[in-house]
C-alpha positions in Angstrom: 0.0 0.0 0.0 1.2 3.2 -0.9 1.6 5.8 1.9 -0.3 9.1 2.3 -3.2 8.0 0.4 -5.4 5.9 2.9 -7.8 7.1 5.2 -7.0 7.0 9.0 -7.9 3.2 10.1 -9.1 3.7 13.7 -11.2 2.7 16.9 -14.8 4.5 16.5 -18.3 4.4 18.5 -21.1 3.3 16.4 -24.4 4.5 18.7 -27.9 2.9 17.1 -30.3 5.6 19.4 -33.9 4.2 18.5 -32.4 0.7 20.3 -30.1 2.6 22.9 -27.1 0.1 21.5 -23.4 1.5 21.4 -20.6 -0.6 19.9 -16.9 0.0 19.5 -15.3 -1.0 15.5 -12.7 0.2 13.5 -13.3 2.3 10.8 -12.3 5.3 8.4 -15.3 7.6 9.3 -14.7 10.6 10.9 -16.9 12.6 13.4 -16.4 15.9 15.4 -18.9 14.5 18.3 -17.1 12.4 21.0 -18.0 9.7 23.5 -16.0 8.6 26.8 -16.1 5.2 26.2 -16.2 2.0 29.2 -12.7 1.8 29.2 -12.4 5.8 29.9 -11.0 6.4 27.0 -12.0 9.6 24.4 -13.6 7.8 21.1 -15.0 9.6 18.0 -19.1 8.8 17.3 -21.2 8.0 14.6 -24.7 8.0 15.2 -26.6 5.3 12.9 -30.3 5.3 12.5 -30.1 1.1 12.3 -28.1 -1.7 13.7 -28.4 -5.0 14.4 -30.5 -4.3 17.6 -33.2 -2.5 15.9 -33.5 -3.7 12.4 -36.9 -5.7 11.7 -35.9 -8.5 10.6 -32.7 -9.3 13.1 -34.9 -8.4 15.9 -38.0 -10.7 14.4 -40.7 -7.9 14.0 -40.5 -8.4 10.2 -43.3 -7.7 8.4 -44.8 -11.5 6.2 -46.1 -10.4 3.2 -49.1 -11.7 1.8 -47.5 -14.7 -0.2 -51.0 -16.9 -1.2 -52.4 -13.6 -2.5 -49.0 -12.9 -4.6 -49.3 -16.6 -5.5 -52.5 -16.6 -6.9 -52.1 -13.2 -8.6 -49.6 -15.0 -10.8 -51.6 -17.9 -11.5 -54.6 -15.8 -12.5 -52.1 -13.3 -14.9 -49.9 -16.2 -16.3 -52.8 -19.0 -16.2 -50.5 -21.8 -14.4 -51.8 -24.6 -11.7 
């Protein structure tokens, strides 16, 4: 890798606020709000509006769609049993 050209690779708060969920990653973002993180230390932020803890379908509140009515909606356009 060449150097100069890369982004700064480093330790950053991910914070989900509708599920109250904070994680620690690495990553290139950048972000002028801070958080004092559980080992004391000064980390930068980056609020997300969905994570693992609040999107429907990893937390089970997915929404079934109607798949008999999509089924027969075929079978009456296309004409197959």
């Amino acid at each position: 890798m060449k150097n100069g050209i890369h982004p700064a690779y480093r330790p950053v708060v991910f914070r989900d606020k509708a599920a109250g969920l904070s994680f620690l990653t690495r990553s290139t973002l950048t972000s002028a709000s801070t958080v004092v993180w559980e080992d004391g230390t000064v980390r930068p932020v980056v609020d997300v509006e969905t994570s693992s803890a609040s999107h429907p379908v990893w937390t089970g509140r997915a929404r079934v769609l109607d798949q008999a009515g999509r089924i027969e909606q075929y079978r009456r356009r296309y004409g197959r049993d």
